[in-house]
C-alpha positions in Angstrom: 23.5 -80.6 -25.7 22.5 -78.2 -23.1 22.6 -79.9 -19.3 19.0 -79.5 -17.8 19.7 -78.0 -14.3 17.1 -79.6 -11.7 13.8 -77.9 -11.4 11.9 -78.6 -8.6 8.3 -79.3 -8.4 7.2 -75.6 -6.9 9.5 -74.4 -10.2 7.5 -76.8 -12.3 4.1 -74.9 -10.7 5.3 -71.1 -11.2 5.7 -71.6 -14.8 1.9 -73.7 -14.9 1.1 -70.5 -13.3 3.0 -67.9 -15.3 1.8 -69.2 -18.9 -1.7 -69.2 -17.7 -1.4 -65.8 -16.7 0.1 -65.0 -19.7 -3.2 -66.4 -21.8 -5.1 -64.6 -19.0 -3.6 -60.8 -19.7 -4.1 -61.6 -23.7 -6.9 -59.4 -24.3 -5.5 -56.7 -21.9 -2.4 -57.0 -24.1 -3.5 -56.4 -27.1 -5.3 -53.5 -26.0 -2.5 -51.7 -24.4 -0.7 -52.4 -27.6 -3.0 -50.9 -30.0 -3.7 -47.6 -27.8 0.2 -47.6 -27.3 0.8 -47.8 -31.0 -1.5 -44.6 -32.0 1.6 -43.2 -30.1 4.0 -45.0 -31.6 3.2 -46.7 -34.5 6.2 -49.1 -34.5 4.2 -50.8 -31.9 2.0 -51.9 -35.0 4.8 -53.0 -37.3 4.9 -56.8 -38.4 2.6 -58.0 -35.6 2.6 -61.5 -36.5 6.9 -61.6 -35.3 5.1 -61.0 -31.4 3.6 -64.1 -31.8 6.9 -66.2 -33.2 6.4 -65.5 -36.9 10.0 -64.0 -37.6 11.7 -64.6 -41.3 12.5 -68.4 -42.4 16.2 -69.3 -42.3 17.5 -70.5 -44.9 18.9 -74.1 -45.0 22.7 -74.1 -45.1 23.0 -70.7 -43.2 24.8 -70.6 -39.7 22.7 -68.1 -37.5 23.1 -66.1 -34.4 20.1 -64.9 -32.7 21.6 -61.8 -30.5 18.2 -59.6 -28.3 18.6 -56.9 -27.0 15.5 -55.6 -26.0 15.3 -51.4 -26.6 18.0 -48.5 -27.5 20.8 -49.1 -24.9 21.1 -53.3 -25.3 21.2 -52.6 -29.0 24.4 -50.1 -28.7 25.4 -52.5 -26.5 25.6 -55.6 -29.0 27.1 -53.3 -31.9 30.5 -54.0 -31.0 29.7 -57.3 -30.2 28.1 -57.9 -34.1 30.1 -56.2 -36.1 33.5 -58.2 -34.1 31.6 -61.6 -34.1 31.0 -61.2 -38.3 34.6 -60.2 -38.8 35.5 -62.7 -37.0 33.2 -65.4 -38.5 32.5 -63.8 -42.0 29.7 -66.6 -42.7 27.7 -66.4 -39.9 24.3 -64.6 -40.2 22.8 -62.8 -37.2 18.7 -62.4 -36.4 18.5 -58.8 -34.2 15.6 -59.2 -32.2 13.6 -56.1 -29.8 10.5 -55.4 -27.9 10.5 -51.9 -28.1 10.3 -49.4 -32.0 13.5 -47.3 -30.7 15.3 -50.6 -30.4 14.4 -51.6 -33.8 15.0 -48.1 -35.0 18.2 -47.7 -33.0 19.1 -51.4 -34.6 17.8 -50.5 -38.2 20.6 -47.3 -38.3 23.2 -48.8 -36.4 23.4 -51.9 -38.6 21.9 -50.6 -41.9 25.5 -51.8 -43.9 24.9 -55.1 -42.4 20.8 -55.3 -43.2 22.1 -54.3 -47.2 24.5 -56.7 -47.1 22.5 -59.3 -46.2 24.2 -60.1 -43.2 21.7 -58.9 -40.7 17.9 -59.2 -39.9 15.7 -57.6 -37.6 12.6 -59.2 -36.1 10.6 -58.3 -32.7 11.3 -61.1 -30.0 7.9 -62.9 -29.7 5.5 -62.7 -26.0 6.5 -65.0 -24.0 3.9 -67.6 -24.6 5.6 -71.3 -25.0 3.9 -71.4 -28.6 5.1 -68.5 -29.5 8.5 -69.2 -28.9 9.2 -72.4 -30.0 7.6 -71.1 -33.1 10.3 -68.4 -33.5 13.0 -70.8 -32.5 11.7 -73.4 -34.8 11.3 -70.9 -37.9 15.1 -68.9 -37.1 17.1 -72.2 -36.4 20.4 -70.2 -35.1 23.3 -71.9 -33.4 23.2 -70.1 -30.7 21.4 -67.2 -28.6 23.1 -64.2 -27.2 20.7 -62.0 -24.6 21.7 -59.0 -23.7 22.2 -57.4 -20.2 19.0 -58.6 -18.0 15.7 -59.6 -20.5 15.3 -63.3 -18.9 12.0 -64.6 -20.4 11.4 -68.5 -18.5 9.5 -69.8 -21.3 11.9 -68.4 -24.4 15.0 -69.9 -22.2 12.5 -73.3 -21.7 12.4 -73.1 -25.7 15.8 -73.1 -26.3 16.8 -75.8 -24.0 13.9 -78.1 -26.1 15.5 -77.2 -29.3 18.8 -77.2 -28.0 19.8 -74.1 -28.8 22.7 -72.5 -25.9 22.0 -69.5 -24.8 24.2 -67.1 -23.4 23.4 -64.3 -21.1 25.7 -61.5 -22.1 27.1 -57.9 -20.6 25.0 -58.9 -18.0 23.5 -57.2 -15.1 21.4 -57.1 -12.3 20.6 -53.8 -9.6 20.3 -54.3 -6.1 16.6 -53.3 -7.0 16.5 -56.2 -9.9 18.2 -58.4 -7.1 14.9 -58.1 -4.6 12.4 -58.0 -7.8 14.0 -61.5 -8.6 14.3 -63.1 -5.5 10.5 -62.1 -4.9 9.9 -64.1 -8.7 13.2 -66.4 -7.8 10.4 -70.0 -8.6 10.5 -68.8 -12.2 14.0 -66.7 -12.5 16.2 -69.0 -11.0 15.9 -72.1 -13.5 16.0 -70.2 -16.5 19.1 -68.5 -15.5 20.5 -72.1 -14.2 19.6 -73.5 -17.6 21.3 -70.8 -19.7 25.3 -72.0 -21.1 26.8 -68.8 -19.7 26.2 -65.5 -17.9 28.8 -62.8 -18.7 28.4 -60.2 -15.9 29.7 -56.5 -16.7 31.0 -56.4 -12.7 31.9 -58.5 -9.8 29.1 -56.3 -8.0 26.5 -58.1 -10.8 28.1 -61.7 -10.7 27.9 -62.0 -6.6 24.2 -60.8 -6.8 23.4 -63.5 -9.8 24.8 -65.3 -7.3 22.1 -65.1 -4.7 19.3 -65.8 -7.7 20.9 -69.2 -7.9 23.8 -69.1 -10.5 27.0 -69.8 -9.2 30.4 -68.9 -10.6 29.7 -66.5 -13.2 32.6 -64.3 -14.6 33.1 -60.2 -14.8 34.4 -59.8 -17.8 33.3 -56.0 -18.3 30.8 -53.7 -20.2 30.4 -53.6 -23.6 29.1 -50.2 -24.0 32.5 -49.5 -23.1 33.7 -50.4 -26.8 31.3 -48.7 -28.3 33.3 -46.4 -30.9 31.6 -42.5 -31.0 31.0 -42.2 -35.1 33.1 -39.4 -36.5 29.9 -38.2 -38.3 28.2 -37.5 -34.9 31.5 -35.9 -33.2 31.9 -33.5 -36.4 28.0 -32.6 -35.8 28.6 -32.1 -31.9 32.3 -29.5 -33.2 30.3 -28.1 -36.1 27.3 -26.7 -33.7 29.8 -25.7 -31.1 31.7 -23.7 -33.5 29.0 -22.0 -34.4 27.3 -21.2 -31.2 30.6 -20.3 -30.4 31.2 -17.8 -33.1 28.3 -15.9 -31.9 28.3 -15.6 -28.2 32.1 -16.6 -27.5 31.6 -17.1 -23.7 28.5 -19.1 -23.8 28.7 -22.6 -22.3 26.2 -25.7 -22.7 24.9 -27.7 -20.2 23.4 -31.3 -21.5 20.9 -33.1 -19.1 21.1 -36.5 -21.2 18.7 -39.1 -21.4 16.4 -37.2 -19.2 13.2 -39.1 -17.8 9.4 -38.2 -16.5 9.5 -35.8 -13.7 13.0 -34.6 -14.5 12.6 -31.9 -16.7 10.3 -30.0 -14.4 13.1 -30.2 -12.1 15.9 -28.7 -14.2 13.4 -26.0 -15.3 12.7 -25.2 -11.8 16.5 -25.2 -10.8 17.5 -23.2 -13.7 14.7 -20.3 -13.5 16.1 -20.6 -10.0 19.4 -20.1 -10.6 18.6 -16.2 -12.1 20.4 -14.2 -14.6 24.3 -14.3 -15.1 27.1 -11.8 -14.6 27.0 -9.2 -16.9 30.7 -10.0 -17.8 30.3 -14.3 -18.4 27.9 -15.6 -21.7 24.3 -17.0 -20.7 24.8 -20.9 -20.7 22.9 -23.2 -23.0 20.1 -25.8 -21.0 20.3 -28.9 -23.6 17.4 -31.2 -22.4 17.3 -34.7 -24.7 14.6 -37.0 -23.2 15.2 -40.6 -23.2 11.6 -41.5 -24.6 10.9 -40.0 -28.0 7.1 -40.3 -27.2 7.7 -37.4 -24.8 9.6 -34.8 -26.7 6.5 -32.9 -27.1 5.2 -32.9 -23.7 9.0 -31.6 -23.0 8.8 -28.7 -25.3 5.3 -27.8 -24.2 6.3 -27.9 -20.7 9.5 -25.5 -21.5 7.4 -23.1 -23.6 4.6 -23.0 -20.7 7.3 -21.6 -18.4 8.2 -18.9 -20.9 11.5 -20.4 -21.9 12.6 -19.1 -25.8 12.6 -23.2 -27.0 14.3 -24.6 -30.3 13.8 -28.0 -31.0 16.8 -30.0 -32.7 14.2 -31.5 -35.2 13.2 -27.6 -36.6 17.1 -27.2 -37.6 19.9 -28.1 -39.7 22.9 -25.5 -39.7 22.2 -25.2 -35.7 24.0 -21.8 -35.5 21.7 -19.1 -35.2 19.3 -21.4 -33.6 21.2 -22.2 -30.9 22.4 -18.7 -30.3 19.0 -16.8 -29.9 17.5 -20.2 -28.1 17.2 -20.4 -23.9 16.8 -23.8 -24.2 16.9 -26.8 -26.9 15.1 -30.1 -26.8 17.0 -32.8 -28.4 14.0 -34.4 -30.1 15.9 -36.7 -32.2 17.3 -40.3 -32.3 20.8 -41.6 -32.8 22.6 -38.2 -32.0 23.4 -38.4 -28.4 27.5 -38.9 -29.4 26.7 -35.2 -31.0 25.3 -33.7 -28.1 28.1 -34.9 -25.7 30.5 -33.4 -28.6 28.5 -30.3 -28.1 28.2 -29.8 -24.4 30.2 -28.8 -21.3 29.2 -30.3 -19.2 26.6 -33.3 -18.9 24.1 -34.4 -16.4 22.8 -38.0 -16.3 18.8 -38.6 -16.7 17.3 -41.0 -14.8 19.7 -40.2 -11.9 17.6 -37.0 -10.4 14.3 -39.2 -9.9 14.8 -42.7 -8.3 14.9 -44.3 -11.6 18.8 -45.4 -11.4 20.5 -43.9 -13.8 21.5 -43.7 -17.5 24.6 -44.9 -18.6 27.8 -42.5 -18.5 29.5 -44.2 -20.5 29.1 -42.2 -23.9 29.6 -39.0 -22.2 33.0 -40.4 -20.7 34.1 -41.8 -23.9 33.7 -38.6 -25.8 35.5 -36.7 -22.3 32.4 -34.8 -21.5 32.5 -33.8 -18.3 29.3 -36.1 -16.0 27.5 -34.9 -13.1 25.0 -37.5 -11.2 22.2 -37.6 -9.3 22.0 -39.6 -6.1 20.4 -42.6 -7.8 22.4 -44.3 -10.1 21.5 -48.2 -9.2 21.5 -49.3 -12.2 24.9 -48.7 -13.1 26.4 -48.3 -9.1 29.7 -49.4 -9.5 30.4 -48.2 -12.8 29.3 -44.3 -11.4 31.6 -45.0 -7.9 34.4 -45.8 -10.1 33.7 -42.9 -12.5 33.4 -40.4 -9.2 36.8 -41.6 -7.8 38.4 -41.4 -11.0 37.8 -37.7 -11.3 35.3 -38.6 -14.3 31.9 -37.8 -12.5 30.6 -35.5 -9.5 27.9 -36.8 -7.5 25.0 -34.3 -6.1 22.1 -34.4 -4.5 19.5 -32.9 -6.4 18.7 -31.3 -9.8 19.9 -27.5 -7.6 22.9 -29.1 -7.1 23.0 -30.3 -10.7 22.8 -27.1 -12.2 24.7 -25.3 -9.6 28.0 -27.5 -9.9 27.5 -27.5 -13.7 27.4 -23.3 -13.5 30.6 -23.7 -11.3 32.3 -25.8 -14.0 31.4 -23.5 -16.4 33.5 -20.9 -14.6 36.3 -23.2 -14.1 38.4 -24.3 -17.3 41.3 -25.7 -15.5 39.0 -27.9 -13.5 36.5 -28.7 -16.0 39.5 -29.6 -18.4 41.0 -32.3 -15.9 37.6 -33.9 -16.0 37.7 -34.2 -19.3 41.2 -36.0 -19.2 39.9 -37.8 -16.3 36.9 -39.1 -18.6 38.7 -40.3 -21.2 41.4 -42.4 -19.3 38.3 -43.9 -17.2 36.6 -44.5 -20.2 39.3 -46.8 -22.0 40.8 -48.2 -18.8 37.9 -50.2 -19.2 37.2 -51.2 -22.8 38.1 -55.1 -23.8 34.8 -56.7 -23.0 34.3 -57.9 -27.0 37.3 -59.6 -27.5 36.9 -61.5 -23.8 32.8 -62.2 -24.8 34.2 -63.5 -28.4 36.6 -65.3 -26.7 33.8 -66.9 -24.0 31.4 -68.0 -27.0 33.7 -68.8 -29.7 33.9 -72.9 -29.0 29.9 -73.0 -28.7 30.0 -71.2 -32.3 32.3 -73.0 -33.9 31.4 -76.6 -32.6 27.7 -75.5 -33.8 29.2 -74.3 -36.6 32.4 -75.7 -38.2 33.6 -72.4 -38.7 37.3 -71.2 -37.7 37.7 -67.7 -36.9 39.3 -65.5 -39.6 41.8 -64.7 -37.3 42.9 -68.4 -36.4 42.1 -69.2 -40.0 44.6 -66.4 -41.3 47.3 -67.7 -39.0 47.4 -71.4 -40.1 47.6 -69.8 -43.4 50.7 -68.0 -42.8 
């Protein structure tokens, strides 16, 4: 049985006040969802989940209800899955999102699983207390697994009814969240009392869940770290740059990676700015993958409008000529970021030029690829110091500077190589969060449960 942490009668009145205001915004809601979703039409997939109606479990199955809320949580929990079901073969897990690239990211990433039967996919329902009890009610799982910082007070209320644990996992919280939630702190801090466990990614993120109200919560690193790059993406990434390279020998690529709103336009500035090169070195590559799929076209429009000579990643297959006659490519697909890293350079973080806080680096590391940063990376602070005292990452001031330090790289090899190095030691220096996250949640599941791990299983067996 979960232990109800004491909620205080101003506690008990922000959440009055939060689920009227959530019947309030309704219509407003609805609206902005169907306008959003003649953009994306995922938005208008199985509406009935938003409001708790997600598949039936079945009596007899054990399930694990794991959300991760849009494309990075759900690479995120990969690891996490595919160890938990190896490590308890009968469990069944419900993948829940609030955002079509989650569920797309989630649909790709885990289509063995879905085939197999071991996997579903559902969208977490709005927060209303009906709504989620409903969900809860209609999945039954043994246990909840959030990921990183989607806190919903009524859905954690919910699960303490039914008595489901939850468990806040690779989590983390910015110094910006930090403010946000202490401004909100009536309805955050009693549903992050009331979860079972919060598993920060740093001691940076632990000491700050601190000051929301949850004491003593272990770092036990970031999962993202343990994400393994597919082979099928890295022999895309080799295959284009063998191919680029057979045509223009000395050309390098530059990758701006998960770029955001307002970011482009300063790349394109920078690198018009920046002129033509030496007659003797190759004219470099400007790889631009925006983070939102909505906004590819608005990318490619905005490149073309500036008289840049644009491919787009969705118009080819064989990527060699392509990329050699192109000035610029937009990376207007999904799933194929590992392939792009494989392909580049060099790589500069989105979201880190505009005060946005940053991407992850994590992928870029793993796969050695060179990282240069902005000068906001909040979102993932100490991970980026640790990265730039490692010799993983260069920090710069602007999307100038950017460019400029990648076109300096470009022109270095030895320097550029030891980056690399540098990248991959940083990168699995810190892998191990799984196996400690398994290890955190494995007596909740297998109290709930009655399962035994395969492993532990295996050895009595021996």
């Amino acid at each position: 049985m979960i232990s109800i942490a004491r909620i205080t009668f101003g506690e008990r009145l922000a959440r009055v006040l939060y689920c009227v205001a959530w019947w309030l915004v309704t219509p407003a809601l609805l609206l902005w969802f169907a306008v959003r979703g003649l953009r994306q039409r995922g938005y208008l997939a199985a509406v009935g989940e938003r409001f708790g109606r997600c598949p039936v479990t079945e009596p007899g199955t054990r399930l694990v209800w794991v959300h991760a809320v849009s494309v990075g949580e759900t690479r995120a929990a990969e690891p996490l899955i595919r160890a938990m079901l190896d490590r308890w073969p009968d469990i069944r897990v419900l993948l829940t999102h609030m955002t079509p690239t989650g569920r797309e990211t989630g649909a790709a990433a885990f289509a063995d699983l879905v085939t197999a039967g071991r996997l579903r996919q559902a969208w977490l329902p709005w927060d209303y207390p009906g709504a989620t009890r409903r969900m809860l009610s209609r999945a039954r799982p043994v246990l909840g697994l959030i990921m990183e910082t989607e806190l919903w007070p009524n859905l954690v209320a919910s699960a303490r009814s039914a008595s489901v644990p939850v468990v806040l996992a690779n989590a983390r919280l910015s110094e910006r969240s930090l403010r946000k939630g202490l401004r909100w702190r009536a309805l955050i801090g009693p549903a992050l009392r009331s979860l079972d466990q919060v598993l920060a990614q740093t001691q940076s993120d632990a000491k700050r869940l601190g000051q929301l109200g949850r004491e003593a919560v272990p770092a036990i690193g970031n999962l993202k770290f343990d994400i393994d790059a597919p082979a099928q993406m890295l022999a895309r990434g080799a295959l284009w740059r063998e191919r680029l390279l057979s045509r223009e020998p000395l050309r390098g690529v530059v990758l701006a990676a998960s770029t955001r709103d307002g970011e482009e336009a300063m790349l394109l500035a920078a690198w018009r700015a920046l002129g033509e090169p030496a007659p003797d070195s190759g004219r470099p590559l400007l790889v631009l993958v925006p983070r939102h799929p909505q906004r590819f076209d608005a990318v490619a429009q905005l490149a073309r409008e500036q008289g840049w000579q644009v491919k787009r990643r969705s118009a080819f297959e064989s990527a060699g000529p392509e990329l050699a006659h192109a000035d610029l490519v937009i990376g207007d697909s999904m799933g194929e970021m590992f392939a792009w890293y494989a392909l580049a350079d060099v790589a500069i973080i989105g979201g880190s030029l505009a005060p946005l806080g940053g991407q992850n680096l994590i992928e870029a590391c793993a796969v050695g690829c060179p990282v240069v940063l902005g000068p906001h990376t909040f979102n993932f602070e100490e991970i980026s110091q640790d990265a730039v005292a490692a010799g993983a990452a260069l920090r710069v001031a602007d999307a100038a500077g950017a460019l400029g330090e990648s076109m300096r790289l470009l022109g270095e090899p030895a320097r550029r190589q030891a980056m690399s190095v540098a990248a991959l030691a940083f990168a699995a220096r810190h892998r191990g969060a799984t196996a400690r996250t398994l290890d955190a949640i494995a007596p909740v599941i297998e109290a709930r449960t009655g399962f035994r791990s395969a492993a532990s299983h295996a050895s009595r067996n021996a």
